[in-house]
N, C-alpha and C positions, 0 to 999 in steps of 0.2 A: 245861415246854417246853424244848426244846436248843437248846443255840448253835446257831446259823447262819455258820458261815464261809466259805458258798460266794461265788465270785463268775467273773461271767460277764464278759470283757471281751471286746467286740466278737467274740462268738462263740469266745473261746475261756474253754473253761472250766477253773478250777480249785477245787482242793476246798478250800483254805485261802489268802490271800494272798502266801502267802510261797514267792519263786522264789531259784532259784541266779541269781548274776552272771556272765555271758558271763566266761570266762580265768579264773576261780576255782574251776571246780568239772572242771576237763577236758570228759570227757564222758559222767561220769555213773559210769560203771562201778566208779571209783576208790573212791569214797566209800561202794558198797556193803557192803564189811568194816566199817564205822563203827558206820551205822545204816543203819535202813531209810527207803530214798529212798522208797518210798511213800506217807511221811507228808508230802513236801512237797505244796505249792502246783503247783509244777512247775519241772522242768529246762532252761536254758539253757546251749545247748554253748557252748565256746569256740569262736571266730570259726573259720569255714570257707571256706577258697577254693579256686579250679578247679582248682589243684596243690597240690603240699606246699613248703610254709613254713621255713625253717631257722630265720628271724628273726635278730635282731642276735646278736653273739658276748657271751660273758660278762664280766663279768658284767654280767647282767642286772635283779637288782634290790637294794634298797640300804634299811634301814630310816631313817625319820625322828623325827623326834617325832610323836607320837599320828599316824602311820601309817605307810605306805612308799611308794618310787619304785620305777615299773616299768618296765624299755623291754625287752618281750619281743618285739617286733616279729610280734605275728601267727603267731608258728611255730605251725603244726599237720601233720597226713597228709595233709590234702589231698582233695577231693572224694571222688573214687573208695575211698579206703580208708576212709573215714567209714563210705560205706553200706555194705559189705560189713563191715567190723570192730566199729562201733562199733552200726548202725542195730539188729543183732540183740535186743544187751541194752534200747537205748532201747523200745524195740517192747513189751517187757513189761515197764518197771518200776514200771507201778501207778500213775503220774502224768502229767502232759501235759508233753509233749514241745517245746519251740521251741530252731529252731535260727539257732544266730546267723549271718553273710554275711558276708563280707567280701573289696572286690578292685579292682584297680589302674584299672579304667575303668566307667561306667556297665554297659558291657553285659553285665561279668564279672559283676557283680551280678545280670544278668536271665537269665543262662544258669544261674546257680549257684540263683536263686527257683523257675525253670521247671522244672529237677529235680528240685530239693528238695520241693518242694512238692506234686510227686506221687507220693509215698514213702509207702507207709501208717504209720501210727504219726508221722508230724510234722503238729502240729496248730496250729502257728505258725511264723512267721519274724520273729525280729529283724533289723534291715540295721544294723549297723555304718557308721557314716556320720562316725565320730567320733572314731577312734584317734586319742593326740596323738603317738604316737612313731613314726608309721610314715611315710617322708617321699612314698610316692604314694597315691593313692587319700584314702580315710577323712577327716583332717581339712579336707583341701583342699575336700572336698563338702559336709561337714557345717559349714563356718564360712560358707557362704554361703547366701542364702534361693533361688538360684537353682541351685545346686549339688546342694545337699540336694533340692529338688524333683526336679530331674533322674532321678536316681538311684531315687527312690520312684515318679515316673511310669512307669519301666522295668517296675521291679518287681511293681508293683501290675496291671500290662497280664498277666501272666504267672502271676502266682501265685494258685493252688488255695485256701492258707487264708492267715489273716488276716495283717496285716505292721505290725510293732509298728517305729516309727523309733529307733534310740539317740539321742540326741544329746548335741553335746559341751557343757560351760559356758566352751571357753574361743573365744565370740563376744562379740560387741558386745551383741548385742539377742537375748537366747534364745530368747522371745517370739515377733519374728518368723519364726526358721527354725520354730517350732512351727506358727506358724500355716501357713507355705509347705510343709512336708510334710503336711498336714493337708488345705489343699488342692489337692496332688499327690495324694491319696487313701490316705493312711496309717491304717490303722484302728487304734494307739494310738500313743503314744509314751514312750520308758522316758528317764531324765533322772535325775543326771548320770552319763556316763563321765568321767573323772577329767581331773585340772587337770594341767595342765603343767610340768613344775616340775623342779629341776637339786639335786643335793649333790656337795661336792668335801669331801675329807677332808686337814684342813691338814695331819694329819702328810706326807703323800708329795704333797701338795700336786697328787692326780689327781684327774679325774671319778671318784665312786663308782659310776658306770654305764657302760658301753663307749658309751653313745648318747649321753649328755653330757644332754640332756633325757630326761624318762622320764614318766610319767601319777601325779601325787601320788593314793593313794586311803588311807582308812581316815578314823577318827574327827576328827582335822583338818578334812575334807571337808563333815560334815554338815553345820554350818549355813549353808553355801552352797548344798548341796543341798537341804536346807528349805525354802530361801526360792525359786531356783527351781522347785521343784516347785508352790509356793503359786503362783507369779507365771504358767506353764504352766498349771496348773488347771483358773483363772478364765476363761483366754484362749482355751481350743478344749474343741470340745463332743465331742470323741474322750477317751476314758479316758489317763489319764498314772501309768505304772509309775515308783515313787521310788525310788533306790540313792545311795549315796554315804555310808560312814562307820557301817552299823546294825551292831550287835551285838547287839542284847538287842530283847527284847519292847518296852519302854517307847520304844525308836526306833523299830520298828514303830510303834507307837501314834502317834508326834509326825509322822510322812510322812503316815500316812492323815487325821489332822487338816487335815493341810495340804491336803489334796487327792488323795493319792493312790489309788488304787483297786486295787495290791496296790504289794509292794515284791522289791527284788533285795537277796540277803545276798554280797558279795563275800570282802573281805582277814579279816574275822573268821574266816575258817574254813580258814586256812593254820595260824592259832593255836588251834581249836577245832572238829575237824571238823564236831562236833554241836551248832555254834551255831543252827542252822535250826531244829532240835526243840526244843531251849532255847527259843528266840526265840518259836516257836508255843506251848506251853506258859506262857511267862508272860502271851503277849497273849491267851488262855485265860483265864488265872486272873486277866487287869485286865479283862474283859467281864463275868466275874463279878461280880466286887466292886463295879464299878461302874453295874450293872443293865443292860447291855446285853444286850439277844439275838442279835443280826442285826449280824455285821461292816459292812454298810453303815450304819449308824445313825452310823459313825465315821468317814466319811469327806467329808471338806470343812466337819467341825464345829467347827472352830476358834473359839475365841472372840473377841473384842475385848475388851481390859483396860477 
C-alpha cells in the first residue's frame, strides 16, 4: 500500500503538506531554475495589494542568531501586474495556487478577494492580517479580535474559494483572534507570522534595519510557534496551517503532531532553495520507518509524557 500524503483543507487541495511562506518564495516563478515546484504542497505568493509597493528603504534585512529580521515593508507589483505577469506561470505549475492579500483598509482587502478570487488557476486566498513591520493596515487588524473579524467578514462576503486567515503571535491571547476569525467565517488559519523584534550593531552604534523594528523569523521562532499552533488546534474546529522556524522534515513532523494539518517553509530557503523537497523527502522516509500510511494519522497525535 502507498503513502498517502494528500490533504484536503477546507476544500483546498493539496497533494503533500508542505507550502511556500508568503514573502519567501516571490511568486513562484523564481524558484523554478532550482527545482520543480510541482512537487510541492502548494505555493503562496508574497503579499499582494491594489497598487505597487516600494516598501521601506534599505536596508531591509539583518541576520540574527538562529534566524533573521525583516522590514521589507510589503513591497511588491501590485494588483494589476500580478495577473498579467505573474498569474500566466502560476496557472500551470502543477500545484495549488493561494494568494496572499494585503492592504491599508478593510475594504482594500475585499476588492483585492473579489478579483482574485475569480481568476482561474487561484484556489485559495491567505489575508494577511499580520505584518509587524508595516505601520498601516496588517498588524493593527490582526492584534485585535475585532479588527481581524472585520477584515475576514469583508472577505469572506466576496470571495469565490476558500480564505485561509494569517495571524500574528505578537497579541495577548492568540486563541482568541483564532476563534474571532473563525467566527467571521474564515475557512483555515495559517500561524505564526513572525515576532517583532529590533538589532542595532554596536560598532556604528545604528539600527541594523532602516525600519528600526522588523518581523524576527527562522529557527529562534519555532518553539513558539509549536506551542501556538498546539494551543490554536484544540480551539477552532477550521484546520490550522503551521510556519515559523521549519527546515527539515523532522519540524514538519513536530507542527503536524501539534496539530497542524499542513505547514509553510519560509527563511530556510533564502539558504537552501531546495529545502521544501528535502523537507518532503524526509517526512517520506519518517512515515516509513515509522509505519505510518496516511499523513493524517499525524496530525494532533502528540503524545503526553
Amino acid at each position: 500500500m502507498g503513502l498517502n500524503l494528500e490533504i484536503n483543507i477546507a476544500g483546498i487541495k493539496l497533494k503533500n503538506p508542505i507550502l511556500t511562506a508568503s514573502g519567501c518564495f516571490g511568486y513562484g516563478d523564481e524558484a523554478s531554475d532550482f527545482f520543480d515546484v510541482s512537487r510541492l504542497g502548494g505555493i503562496i505568493t508574497k503579499s499582494i495589494s491594489l497598487l505597487p509597493r516600494v516598501g521601506h528603504p534599505p536596508p531591509k534585512v539583518a541576520e540574527t542568531a538562529s534566524g533573521m529580521l525583516n522590514a521589507i515593508g510589503l513591497s511588491n507589483i501590485g494588483l494589476e501586474r500580478f495577473i498579467n505577469d505573474k498569474m500566466p506561470f502560476l496557472r500551470k505549475c502543477g500545484t495549488t495556487v493561494i494568494v496572499n492579500i494585503a492592504g491599508k483598509q478593510p475594504d482594500d482587502y475585499a476588492k483585492l478577494a473579489e478579483r482574485i478570487s475569480s481568476l482561474s488557476g487561484v484556489h485559495a486566498i491567505e489575508v494577511n492580517i499580520s505584518c509587524p513591520n508595516v505601520a498601516e493596515g496588517g498588524l493593527e487588524f490582526g492584534a485585535s479580535e475585532k479588527g481581524a473579524a472585520v477584515v475576514i467578514e469583508k472577505v469572506k462576503k466576496v470571495s469565490r474559494v476558500p480564505i485561509i486567515a494569517k495571524l500574528s503571535p505578537n497579541v495577548t491571547d492568540i486563541v482568541a483572534i483564532a476563534k474571532a476569525v473563525e467566527n467571521a467565517g474564515a475557512d483555515s488559519i495559517s500561524l505564526i507570522n513572525t515576532l517583532v523584534g529590533m538589532a542595532i550593531d554596536p560598532k556604528t552604534k545604528k539600527f541594523k534595519i532602516s525600519n528600526k523594528f522588523g518581523g524576527l523569523s527562522g529557527p529562534a521562532i519555532k518553539p513558539v510557534a509549536v506551542a501556538m499552533v498546539y494551543k490554536v488546534s484544540r480551539a477552532v474546529k477550521i484546520p490550522v496551517i503551521g510556519l515559523g522556524g521549519i527546515s527539515c522534515g523532522t519540524d514538519v513532523v513536530e507542527f503536524l503532531l501539534a496539530g497542524a494539518s499542513a505547514v509553510q517553509i519560509g527563511t530556510a530557503c533564502f539558504a537552501e532553495p531546495k529545502v521544501f523537497t528535502r523537507s518532503l523527502d524526509e517526512l517520506t522516509a519518517y512515515m516509513v520507518a515509522n509505519g505510518h500510511n496516511d499523513i493524517r494519522e499525524l496530525i494532533g497525535a502528540v503524545k503526553d509524557i
